[in-house]
MDTraj code that builds the backbone (N, CA, C; nanometers):
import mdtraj as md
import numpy as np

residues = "UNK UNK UNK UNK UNK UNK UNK UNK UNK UNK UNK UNK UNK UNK UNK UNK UNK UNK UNK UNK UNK UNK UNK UNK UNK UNK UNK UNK UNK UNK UNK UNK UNK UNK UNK UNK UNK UNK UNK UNK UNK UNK UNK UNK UNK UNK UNK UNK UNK UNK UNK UNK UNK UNK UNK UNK UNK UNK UNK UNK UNK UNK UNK UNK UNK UNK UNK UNK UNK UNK UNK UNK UNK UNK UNK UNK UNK UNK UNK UNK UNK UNK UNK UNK UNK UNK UNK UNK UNK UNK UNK UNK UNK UNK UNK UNK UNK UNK".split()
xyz = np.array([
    [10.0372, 9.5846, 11.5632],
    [10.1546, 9.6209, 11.4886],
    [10.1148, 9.6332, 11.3423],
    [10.1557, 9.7344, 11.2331],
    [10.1859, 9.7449, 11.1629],
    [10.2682, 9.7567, 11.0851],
    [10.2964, 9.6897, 10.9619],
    [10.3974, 9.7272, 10.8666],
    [10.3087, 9.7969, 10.7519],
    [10.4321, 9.8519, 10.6618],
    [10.3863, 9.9085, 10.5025],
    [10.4670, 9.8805, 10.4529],
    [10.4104, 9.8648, 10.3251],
    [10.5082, 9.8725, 10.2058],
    [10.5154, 9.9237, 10.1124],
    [10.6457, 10.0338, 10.0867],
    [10.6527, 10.1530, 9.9894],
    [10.7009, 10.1330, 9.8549],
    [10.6589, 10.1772, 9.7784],
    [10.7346, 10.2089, 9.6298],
    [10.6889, 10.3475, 9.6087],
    [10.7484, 10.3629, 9.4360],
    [10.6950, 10.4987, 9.4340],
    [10.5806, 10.4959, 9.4129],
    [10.4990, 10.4525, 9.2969],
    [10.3851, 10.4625, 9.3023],
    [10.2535, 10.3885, 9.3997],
    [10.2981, 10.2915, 9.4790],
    [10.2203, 10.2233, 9.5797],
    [10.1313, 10.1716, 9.4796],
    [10.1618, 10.0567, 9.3651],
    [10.1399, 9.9468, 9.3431],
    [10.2098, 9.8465, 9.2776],
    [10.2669, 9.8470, 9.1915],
    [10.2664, 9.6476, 9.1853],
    [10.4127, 9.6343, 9.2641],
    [10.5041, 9.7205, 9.3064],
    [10.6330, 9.6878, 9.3719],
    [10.5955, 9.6534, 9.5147],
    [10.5045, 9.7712, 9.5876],
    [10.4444, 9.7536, 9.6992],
    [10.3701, 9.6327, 9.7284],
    [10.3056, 9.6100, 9.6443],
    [10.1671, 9.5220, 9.6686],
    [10.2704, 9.3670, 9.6949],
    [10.3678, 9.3250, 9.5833],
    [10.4131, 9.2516, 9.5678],
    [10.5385, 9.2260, 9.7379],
    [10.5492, 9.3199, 9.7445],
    [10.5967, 9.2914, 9.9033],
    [10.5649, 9.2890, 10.0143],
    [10.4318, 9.3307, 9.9715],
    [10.3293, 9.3264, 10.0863],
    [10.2542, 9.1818, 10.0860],
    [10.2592, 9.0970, 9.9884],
    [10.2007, 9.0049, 9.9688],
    [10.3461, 8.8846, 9.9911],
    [10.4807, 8.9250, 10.0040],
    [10.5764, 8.8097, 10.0724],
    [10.5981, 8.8420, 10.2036],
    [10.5584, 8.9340, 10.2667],
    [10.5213, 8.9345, 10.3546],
    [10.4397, 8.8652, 10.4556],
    [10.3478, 8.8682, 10.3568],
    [10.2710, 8.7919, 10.4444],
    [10.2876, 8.6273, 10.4195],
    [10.3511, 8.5823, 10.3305],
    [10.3499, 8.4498, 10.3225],
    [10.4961, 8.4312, 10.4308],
    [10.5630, 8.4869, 10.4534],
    [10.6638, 8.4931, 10.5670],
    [10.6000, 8.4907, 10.7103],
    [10.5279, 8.5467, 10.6929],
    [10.4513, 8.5284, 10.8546],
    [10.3921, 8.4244, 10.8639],
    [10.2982, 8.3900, 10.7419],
    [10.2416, 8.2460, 10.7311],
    [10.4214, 8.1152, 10.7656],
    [10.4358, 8.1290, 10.6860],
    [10.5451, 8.0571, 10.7195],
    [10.6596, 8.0468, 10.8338],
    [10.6016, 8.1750, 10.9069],
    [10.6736, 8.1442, 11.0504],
    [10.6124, 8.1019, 11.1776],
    [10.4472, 8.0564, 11.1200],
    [10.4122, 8.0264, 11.2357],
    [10.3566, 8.2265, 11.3338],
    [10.3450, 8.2764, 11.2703],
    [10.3204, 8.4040, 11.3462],
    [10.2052, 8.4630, 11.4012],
    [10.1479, 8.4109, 11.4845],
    [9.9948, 8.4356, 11.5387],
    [9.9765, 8.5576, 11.5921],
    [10.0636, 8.6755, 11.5937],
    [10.0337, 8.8264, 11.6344],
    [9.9784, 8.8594, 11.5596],
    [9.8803, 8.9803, 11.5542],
    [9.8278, 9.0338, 11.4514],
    [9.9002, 9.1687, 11.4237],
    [9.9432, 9.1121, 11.3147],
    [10.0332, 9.2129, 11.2119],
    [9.9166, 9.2517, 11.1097],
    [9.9145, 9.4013, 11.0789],
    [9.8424, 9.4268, 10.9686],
    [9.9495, 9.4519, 10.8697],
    [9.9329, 9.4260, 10.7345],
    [10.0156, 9.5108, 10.6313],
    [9.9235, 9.5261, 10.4809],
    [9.9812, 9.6611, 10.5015],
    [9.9587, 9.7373, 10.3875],
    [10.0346, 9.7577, 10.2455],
    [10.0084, 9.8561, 10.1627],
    [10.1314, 9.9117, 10.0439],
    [10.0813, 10.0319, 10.0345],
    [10.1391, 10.1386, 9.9779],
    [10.1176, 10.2605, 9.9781],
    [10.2278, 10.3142, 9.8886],
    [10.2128, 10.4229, 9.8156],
    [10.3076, 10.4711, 9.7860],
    [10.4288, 10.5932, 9.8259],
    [10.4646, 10.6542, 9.8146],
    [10.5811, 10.7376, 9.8794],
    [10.5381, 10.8178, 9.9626],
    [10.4544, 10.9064, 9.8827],
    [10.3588, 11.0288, 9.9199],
    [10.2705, 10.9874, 10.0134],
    [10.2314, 10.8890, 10.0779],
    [10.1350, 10.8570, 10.1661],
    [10.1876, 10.8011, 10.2787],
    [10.3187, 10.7680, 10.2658],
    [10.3689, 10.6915, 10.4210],
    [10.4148, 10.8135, 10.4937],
    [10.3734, 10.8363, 10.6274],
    [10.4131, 10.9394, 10.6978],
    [10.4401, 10.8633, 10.8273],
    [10.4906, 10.9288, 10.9079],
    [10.5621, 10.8543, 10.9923],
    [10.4511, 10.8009, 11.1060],
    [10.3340, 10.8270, 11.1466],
    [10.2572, 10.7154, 11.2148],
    [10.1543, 10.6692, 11.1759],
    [10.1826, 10.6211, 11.0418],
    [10.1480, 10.5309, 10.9677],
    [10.1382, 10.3812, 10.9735],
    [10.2373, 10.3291, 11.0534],
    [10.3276, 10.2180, 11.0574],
    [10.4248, 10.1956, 11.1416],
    [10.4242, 10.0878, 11.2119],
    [10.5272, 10.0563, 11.2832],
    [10.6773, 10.0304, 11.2322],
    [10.6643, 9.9948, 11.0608],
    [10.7562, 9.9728, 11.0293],
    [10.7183, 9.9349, 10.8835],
    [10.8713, 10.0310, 10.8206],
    [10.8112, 10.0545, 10.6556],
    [10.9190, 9.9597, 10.6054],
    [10.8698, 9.8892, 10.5071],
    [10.9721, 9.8048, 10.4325],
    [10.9579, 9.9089, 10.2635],
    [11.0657, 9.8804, 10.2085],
    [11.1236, 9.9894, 10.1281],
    [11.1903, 9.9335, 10.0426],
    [11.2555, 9.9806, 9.9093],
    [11.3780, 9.9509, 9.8127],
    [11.4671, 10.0248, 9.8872],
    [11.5689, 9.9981, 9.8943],
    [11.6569, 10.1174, 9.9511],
    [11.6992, 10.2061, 9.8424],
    [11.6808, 10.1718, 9.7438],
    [11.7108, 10.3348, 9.6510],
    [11.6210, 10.4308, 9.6416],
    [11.4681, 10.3959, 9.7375],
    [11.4211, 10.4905, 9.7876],
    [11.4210, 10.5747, 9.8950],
    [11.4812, 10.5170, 9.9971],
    [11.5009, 10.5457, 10.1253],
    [11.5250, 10.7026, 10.0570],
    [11.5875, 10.8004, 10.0194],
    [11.5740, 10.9290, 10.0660],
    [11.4443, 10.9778, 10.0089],
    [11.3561, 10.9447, 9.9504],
    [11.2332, 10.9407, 9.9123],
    [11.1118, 10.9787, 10.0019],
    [11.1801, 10.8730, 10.1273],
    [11.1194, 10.8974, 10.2643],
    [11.1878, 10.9498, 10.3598],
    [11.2213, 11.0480, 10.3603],
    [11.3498, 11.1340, 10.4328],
    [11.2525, 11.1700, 10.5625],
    [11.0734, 11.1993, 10.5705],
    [11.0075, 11.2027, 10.6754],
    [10.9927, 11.0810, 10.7689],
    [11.0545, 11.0030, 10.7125],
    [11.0116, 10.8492, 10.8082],
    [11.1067, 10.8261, 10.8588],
    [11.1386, 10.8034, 11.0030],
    [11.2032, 10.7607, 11.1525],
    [11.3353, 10.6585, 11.0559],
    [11.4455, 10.7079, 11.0906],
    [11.5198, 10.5918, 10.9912],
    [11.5108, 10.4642, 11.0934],
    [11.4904, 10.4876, 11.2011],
    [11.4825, 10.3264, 11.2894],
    [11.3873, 10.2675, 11.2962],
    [11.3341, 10.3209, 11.1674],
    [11.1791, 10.2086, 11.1171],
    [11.1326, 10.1921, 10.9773],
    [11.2736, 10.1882, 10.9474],
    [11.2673, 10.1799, 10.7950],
    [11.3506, 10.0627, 10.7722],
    [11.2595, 9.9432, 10.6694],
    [11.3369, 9.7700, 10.6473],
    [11.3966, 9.8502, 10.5021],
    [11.5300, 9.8776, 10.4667],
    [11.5786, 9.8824, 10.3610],
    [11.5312, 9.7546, 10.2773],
    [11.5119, 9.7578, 10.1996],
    [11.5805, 9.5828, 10.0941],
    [11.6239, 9.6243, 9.9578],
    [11.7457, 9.5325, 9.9399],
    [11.8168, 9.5548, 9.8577],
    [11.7477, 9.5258, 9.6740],
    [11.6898, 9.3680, 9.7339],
    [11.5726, 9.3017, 9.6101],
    [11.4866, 9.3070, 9.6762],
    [11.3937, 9.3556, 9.5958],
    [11.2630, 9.3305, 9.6496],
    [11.1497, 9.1922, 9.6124],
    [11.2381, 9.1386, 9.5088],
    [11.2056, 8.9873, 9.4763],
    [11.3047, 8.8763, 9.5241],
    [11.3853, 8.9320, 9.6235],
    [11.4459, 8.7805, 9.6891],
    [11.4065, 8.7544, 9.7932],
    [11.3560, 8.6753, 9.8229],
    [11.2351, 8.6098, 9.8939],
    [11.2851, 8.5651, 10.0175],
    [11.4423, 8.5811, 10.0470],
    [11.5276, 8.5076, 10.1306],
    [11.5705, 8.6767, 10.2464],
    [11.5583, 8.7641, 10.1128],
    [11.6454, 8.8878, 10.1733],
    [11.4912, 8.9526, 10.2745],
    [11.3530, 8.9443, 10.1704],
    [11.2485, 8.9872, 10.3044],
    [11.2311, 8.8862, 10.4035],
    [11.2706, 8.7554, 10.3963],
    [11.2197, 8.6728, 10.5247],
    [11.3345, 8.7013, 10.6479],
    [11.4650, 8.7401, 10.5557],
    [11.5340, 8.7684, 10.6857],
    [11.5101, 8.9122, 10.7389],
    [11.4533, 8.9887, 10.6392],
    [11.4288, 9.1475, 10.7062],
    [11.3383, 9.1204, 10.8261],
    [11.2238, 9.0570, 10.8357],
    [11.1059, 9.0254, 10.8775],
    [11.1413, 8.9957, 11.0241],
    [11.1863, 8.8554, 10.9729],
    [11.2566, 8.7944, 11.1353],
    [11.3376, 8.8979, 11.2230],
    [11.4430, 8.9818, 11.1441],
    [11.4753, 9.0933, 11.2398],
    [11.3825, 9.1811, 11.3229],
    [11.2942, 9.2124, 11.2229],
    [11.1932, 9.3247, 11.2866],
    [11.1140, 9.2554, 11.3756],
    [11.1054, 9.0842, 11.3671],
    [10.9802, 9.0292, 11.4780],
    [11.1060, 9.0280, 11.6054],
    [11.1739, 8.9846, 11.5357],
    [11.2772, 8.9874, 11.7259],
    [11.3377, 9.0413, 11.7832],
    [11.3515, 9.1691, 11.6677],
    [11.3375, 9.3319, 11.7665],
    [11.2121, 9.3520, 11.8651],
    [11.1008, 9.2760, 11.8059],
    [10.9813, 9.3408, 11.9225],
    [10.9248, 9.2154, 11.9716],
    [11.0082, 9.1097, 12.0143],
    [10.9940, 9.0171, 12.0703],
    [10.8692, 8.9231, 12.0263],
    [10.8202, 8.9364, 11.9614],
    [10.7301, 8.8532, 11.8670],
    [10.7651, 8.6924, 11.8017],
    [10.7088, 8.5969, 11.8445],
    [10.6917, 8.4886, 11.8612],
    [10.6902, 8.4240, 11.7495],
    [10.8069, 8.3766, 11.6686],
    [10.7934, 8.2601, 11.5452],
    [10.8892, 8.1314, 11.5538],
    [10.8530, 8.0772, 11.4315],
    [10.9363, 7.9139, 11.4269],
    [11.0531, 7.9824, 11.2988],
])
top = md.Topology()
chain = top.add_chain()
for i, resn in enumerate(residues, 1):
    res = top.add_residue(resn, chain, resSeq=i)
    for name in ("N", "CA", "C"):
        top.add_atom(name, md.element.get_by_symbol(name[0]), res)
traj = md.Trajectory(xyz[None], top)
């Protein structure tokens, strides 16, 4: 499985959610191997990723990407709003956390 994570330019917005990301998985106990990335707009295409996490005031930005695999977030620094994006997307695909 893969995720990404978009901004426009695919760095410090991306990177920075790509990096609570992963402390969310750390913190759930998540032993699948999830890869994640960051990228910027222009580079996420749709099989790229299993699943793109996003600002949502970009979402039409990515008007090529599957909308049923796109994690809107509202902040991209509330730390509460990606752990609950996360957990959705692991128990949409039945993926195993605490």
């Amino acid at each position: 499985m893969k995720f990404l994570a978009v901004c426009q330019s695919g760095l410090g917005t991306s990177f920075m959610v790509e990096m609570n990301i992963k402390q969310v998985l750390i913190d759930l106990n998540v032993t699948e191997n999830i890869e994640i990335e960051h990228v910027d707009v222009g580079s996420a295409t749709a099989g790229s990723a299993d699943y793109f996490f996003i600002e949502s005031t970009l979402a039409e930005a990515v008007s090529n990407l599957p909308r049923e695999r796109l994690v809107l977030l509202k902040s991209i620094i509330d730390a509460d709003e990606v752990k609950a994006a996360v957990v959705q997307v692991l128990d949409r695909e039945n993926i195993a956390h605490s």
